[in-house]
N, C-alpha and C positions, 0 to 999 in steps of 0.2 A: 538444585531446586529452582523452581523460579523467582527471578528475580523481577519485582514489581520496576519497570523504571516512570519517572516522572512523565508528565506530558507532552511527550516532547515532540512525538509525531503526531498531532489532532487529526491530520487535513483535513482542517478546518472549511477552506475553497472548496474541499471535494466531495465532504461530506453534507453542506448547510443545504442544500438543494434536498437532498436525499432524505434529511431529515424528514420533509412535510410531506412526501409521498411516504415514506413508510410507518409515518406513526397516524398520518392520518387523518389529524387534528389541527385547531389551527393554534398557530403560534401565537396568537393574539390573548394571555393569559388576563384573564381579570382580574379582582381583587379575590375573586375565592371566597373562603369561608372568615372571615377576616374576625367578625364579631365571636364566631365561634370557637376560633383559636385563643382571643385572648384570653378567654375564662378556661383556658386548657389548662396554662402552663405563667407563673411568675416569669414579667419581662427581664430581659438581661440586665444586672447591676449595670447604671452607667459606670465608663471607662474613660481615665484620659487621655485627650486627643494631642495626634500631632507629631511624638517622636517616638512614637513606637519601631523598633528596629528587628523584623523575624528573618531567622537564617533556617532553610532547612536542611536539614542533617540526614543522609540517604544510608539508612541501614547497609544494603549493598557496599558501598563504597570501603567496610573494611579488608575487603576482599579485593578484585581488580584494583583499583584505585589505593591501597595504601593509608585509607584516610578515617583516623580515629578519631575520639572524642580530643582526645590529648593536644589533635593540632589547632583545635577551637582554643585551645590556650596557650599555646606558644607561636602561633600569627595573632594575638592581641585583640582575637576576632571576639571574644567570651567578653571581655572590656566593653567593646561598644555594642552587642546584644542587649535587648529586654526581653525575648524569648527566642527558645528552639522547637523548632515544629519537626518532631521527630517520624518517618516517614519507611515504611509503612505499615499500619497493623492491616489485616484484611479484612473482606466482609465474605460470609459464608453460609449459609443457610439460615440466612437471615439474623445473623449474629455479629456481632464484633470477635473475632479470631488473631492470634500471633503472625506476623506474619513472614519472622524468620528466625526460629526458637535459640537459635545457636548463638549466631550476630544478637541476639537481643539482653538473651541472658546467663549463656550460658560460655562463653568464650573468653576461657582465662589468658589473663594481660601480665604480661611480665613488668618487672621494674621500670625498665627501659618505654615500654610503652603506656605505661597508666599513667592519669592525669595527676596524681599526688607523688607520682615515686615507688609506691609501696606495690608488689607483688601481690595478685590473687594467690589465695590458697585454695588448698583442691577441695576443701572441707566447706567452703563459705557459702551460703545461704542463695548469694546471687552475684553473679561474674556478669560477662559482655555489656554492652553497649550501656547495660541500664543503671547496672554498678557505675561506670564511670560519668554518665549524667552528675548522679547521685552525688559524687567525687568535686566534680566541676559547681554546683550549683554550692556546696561547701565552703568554695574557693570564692561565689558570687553571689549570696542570699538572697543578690534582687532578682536575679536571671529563672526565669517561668521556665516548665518545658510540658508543652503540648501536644500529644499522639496523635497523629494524623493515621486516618484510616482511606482506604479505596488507592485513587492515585488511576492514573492511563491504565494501568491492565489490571484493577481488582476493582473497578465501578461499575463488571457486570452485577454483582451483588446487591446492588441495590434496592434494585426491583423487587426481589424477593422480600428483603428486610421493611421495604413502605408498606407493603402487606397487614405487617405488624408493627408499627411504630415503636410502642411503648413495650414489647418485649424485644426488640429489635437494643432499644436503649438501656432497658437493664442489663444485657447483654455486656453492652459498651462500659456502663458503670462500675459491675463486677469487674472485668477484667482490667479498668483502670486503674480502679480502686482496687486491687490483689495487692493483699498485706505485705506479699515480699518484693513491693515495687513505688506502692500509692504514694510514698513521699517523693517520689523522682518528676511526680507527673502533677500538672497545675489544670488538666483540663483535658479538655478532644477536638478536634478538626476533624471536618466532612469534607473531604475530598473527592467529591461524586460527581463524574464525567460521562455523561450529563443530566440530570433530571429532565425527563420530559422530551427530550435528546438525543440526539446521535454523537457516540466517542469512537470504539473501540465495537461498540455493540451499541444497539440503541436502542433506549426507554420507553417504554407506554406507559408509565405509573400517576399519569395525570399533571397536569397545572399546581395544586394544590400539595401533591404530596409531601414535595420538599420541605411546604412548612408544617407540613404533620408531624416532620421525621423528624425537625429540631425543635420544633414545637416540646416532642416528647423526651428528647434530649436535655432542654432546658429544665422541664420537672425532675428529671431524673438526678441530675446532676447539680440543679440549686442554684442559690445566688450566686456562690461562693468558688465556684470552679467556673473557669472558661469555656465556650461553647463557639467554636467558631467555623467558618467554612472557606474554604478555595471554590471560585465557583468561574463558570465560564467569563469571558471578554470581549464574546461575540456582540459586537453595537450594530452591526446591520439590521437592516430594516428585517422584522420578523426572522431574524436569529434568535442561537442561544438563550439567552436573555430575556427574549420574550417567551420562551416556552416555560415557562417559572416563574411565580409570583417572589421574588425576591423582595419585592418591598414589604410585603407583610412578614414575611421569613424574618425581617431583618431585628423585629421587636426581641426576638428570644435568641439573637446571636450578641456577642460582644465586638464580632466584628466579620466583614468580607475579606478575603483575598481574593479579588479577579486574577487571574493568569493574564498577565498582559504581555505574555510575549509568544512565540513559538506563532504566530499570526501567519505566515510565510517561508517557505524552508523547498527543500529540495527533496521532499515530500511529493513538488511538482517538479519533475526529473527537469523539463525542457526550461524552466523560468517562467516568466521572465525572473530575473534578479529582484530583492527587497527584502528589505531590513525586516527581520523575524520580531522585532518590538519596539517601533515605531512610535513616538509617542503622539504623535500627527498625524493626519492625513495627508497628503503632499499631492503633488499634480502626478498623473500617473501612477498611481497606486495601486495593486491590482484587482484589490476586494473595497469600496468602501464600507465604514465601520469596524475593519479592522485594523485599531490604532487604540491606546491607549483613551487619550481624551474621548472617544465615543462613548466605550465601557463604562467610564466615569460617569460622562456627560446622560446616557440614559439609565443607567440605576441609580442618581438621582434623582431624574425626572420620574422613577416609579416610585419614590419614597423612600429611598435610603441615606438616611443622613450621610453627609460627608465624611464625619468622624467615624465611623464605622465603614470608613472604606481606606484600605492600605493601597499603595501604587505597589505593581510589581518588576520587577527587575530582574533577568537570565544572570548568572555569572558564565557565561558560555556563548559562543556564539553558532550560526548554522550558514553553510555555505555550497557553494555548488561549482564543477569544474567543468571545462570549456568553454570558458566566458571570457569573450574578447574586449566587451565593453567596461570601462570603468564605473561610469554612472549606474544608479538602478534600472532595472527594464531591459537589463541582456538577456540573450538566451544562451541556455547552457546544454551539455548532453548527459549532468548525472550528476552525484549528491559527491563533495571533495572529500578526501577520505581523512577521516577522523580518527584519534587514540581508541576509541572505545565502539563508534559507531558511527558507518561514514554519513556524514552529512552534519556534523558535531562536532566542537572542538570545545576544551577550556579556554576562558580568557587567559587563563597565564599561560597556555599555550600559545596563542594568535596573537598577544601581544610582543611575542619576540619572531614568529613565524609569519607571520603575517601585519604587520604595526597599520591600524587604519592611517588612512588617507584622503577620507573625504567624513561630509555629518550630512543627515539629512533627517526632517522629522523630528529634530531631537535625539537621533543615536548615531551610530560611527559604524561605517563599511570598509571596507579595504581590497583592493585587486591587486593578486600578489602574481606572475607570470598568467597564468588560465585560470587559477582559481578565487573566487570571489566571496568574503564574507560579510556577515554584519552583526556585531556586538557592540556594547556598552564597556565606554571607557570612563575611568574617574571624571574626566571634562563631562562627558555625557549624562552619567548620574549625576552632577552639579545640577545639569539644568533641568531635569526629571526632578528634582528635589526642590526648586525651584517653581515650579509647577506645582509639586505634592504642598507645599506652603501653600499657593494661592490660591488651591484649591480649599484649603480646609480639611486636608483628609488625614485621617489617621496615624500615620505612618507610612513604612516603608519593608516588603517583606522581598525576599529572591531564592531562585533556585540557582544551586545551594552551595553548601560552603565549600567541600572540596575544589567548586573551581576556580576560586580567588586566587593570591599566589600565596606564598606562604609566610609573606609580611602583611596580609591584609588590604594588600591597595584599595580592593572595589570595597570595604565595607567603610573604611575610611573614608573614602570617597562620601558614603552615606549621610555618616557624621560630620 
């Protein structure tokens, strides 16, 4: 079946142009309906700011990858979590949908592989993924866990779902809240690439929609459960960012995740070379705006508190091969080949395959014989956390856990 993967290819440079001729519109979003949304929907409970720590956890992954709930607790990684964003449900005909029945709940764990020790039986009510959440958060009463829904290749559905907001969201609620699961789960994440935008497919559902759609999320789902969203990181002048009123959006969420990385990648076969999540601008940069600090720096300038904004962090890096130059701004002739999908690697991969060798922006690159990478090493999260301090922001969230190694370095690092 298909398997939803994270955002990992945007092209982001190839797509932001294409955005405004095909939708139309301008990107220049206003306040919207601002007065009228607030008497929609009860604003989000405030949340405390600061050390919030989100790992997401990729359904897929127990497949290729080898990577269950189980090892969120024996790399030490469950320890220093405050929540997992569990990824993906789908969107479907304008609903909230499963969006891998088996991985989710239905794949019995042996001894050897379940988070408590104990064997599914064939008879038990609920097995896979959502059993051993369940399992884990037993072992951690404070650790939240969040359903992320859409993701890079299920946000064409969204369009459909703004249509209908508030059955769009009891959709969501039901299925959250299903009796043979509802304790496992603290809330929902919007992972919609892109509102108003170009991802995968792109959007015409208006400026306004987004906060319709969690607008109606928020009533649906209360004070009392989390409401949150991953939203683009595009800070260019009339990007992403601007096709969406985010800052009104931001009353009836508990908080943002921007994607602040995948900015760069081998996505553009020829280069030049650059750090896929940047936390700067630097001189020679390819796109400005895309960097971490811009993301930041203009959804606050549209209204969004600081505290309601997480920094993001890849555990993985993205690289390209034929590259003769060290520094950023080589050219290459193709995406390096990756375990899973060329142009991608895990960091506990590249950290022994590749060990960086230069920092720039805030993150770590490495040129290893032709091939050139760029990911985030423990030193590197330092000073991104560092940052995420002086900024004021919420916390700290990353895609995802399988690629840490399996003592936890990069979440450590976090902490």
């Amino acid at each position: 079946m298909l398997r939803p993967h994270r955002p990992r290819a945007r092209f982001r440079a190839l797509v932001a142009a294409a955005c405004t001729a095909v939708l139309g519109v301008s990107l220049l979003a206003g306040a919207g309906t601002a007065a009228a949304d607030q008497e929609k929907a009860p604003a989000a409970a405030p949340t405390a700011a600061g050390e919030k720590v989100i790992g997401y956890f990729a359904n897929w992954g127990v497949y290729d990858r080898n990577y269950h709930v189980k090892n969120i607790e024996t790399s030490g990684s469950a320890d220093k979590l405050t929540h997992i964003n569990y990824a993906f449900g789908n969107v479907q005909g304008g609903k909230c949908t499963i969006g891998d029945g088996f991985a989710d709940y239905e794949k019995a764990y042996t001894a050897d592989q379940s988070v408590d020790g104990v064997a599914d039986a064939w008879d038990q009510p609920l097995r896979g993924n959502f059993n051993q959440l369940r399992k884990l958060k037993e072992l951690h009463p404070g650790l939240k866990v969040i359903w992320s829904f859409g993701g890079w290749s299920w946000s064409g559905g969204f369009g459909e779902a703004a249509k209908n907001p508030a059955a769009f969201a009891k959709s969501c609620h039901d299925l959250v809240e299903d009796p043979r699961w509802a304790d496992v789960f603290d809330g929902i994440d919007i992972d919609w690439e892109y509102p108003n935008a170009c991802g995968l497919t792109c959007d015409t559902s208006g400026p306004d929609a987004f906060t319709d759609m969690v607008s109606a999320l928020r009533t649906e789902f209360g004070g009392d459960n989390l409401v949150t969203a991953a939203i683009t990181a595009d800070g260019s002048d009339g990007g992403k960012i601007d096709a969406t009123d985010y800052g009104t959006a931001a009353q009836y969420l508990d908080w943002y995740l921007p994607m602040t990385y995948d900015f760069f990648g081998a996505f553009a076969a020829q280069g030049p070379t650059a750090p896929h999540s940047p936390l700067t601008s630097y001189d020679g940069i390819p796109q400005e705006g895309f960097n971490s600090d811009a993301a930041i720096t203009k959804l606050k300038a549209k209204g969004v508190p600081a505290e309601k904004l997480l920094l993001g962090i890849g555990f993985y890096g993205r690289g390209w091969t034929g590259v003769t130059r060290s520094e950023p701004g080589g050219s290459a002739t193709g995406a390096a080949a990756g375990t899973y999908e060329a142009g991608i690697e895990d960091y506990k991969v590249l950290k022994n395959t590749c060990p960086a060798n230069g920092t720039v922006a805030g993150t770590a690159y490495a040129h290893c014989g032709n091939n050139w990478w760029s990911y985030d090493t423990p030193a590197t999260i330092g000073t991104k956390m560092d940052y995420k301090n002086e900024q004021g922001l919420g916390g700290t969230f990353f895609w995802e856990l399988s690629g840490d190694t399996s003592d936890g370095e990069l979440i450590k690092a976090i902490n």
